[in-house]
C-alpha positions, 0 to 999 in steps of 0.5 A, a space after each residue: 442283737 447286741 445289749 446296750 449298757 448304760 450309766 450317769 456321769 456327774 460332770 461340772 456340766 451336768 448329769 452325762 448319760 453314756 452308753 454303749 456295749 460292754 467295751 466301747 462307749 457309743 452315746 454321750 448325751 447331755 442333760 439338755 439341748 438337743 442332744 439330751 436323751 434318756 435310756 431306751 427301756 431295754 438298755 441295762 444301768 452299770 457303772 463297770 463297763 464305763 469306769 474308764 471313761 468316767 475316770 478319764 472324764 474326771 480327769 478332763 474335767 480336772 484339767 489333767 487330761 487333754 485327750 481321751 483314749 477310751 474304746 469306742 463305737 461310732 456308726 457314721 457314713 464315710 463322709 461323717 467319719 472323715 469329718 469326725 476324725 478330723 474333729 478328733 485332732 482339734 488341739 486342746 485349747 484351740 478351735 477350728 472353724 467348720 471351713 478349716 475342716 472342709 479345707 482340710 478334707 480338700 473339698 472346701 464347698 462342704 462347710 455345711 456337710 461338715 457341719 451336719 456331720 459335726 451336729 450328728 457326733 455322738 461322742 460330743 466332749 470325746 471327739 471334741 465337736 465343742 472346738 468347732 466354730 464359726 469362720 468368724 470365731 462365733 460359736 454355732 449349734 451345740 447339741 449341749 447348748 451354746 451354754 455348755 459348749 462356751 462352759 467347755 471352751 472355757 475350761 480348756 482355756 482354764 487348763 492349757 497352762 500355755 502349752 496350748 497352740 492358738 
């Protein structure tokens, strides 16, 4: 059984939790929502396994980074990880709706399968699940809150100094 590794990221939205093996972040949590999560009581606290995520976090969240290039580990069926590849070009800045992504993935009755897929991400932030709205450019479920996922939107729009396609 492998070990899960675990640190705390102080980010402008909170105390993050990030997990994973020793190479590859697997679980980004936030501090409430539906999403938030505490460490399983066998997981092992350090910083070293994640500095890069955390230094590619603070650059994010600086507005210096645009996309993340950090290993990591996703377990997902392989609808979910069709949709979260799809998920994982939505440009900095812009959004896309849970109808685009089925359009894209050539089966545009899945709006809700994508958005079940989108809802089960557990990489929020790094595959960047937050640019996903409404067909009528609502923001829908976050498992950060719709607070945080507008606070996300909002800081990418701060940051995309006009190189951002709309």
């Amino acid at each position: 059984m492998q070990e899960t590794y675990y640190c705390y990221y102080d980010s402008p939205i909170g105390k993050l939790l990030l997990a994973g093996s020793k190479t590859h972040l697997s679980l980004l949590r936030f501090p409430q929502g539906k999403m938030s999560q505490q460490p399983e009581a066998n997981w092992i606290y350090t910083l070293k396994s994640f500095d890069l995520c955390r230094r590619q976090l603070d650059e994010y969240f600086s507005g210096k980074r645009k996309m993340f290039d950090i290993p990591i580990q996703i377990v997902a069926a392989e609808f979910s990880m069709r949709v979260l590849q799809r998920v994982a070009k939505i440009p900095y800045g812009t959004t896309c709706s849970y109808s685009d992504i089925a359009q894209q993935l050539q089966n545009p009755a899945a709006v809700r399968a994508v958005a079940m897929a989108n809802a089960r991400n557990n990489l929020p932030i790094i595959i960047p699940c937050h640019r996903v709205i409404g067909k009528n450019g609502s923001l829908t479920g976050f498992g950060g809150g719709l607070e945080i996922k507008q606070a996300l939107l909002d800081h990418e729009k701060e940051h995309c100094y006009g190189i951002c396609v709309r």
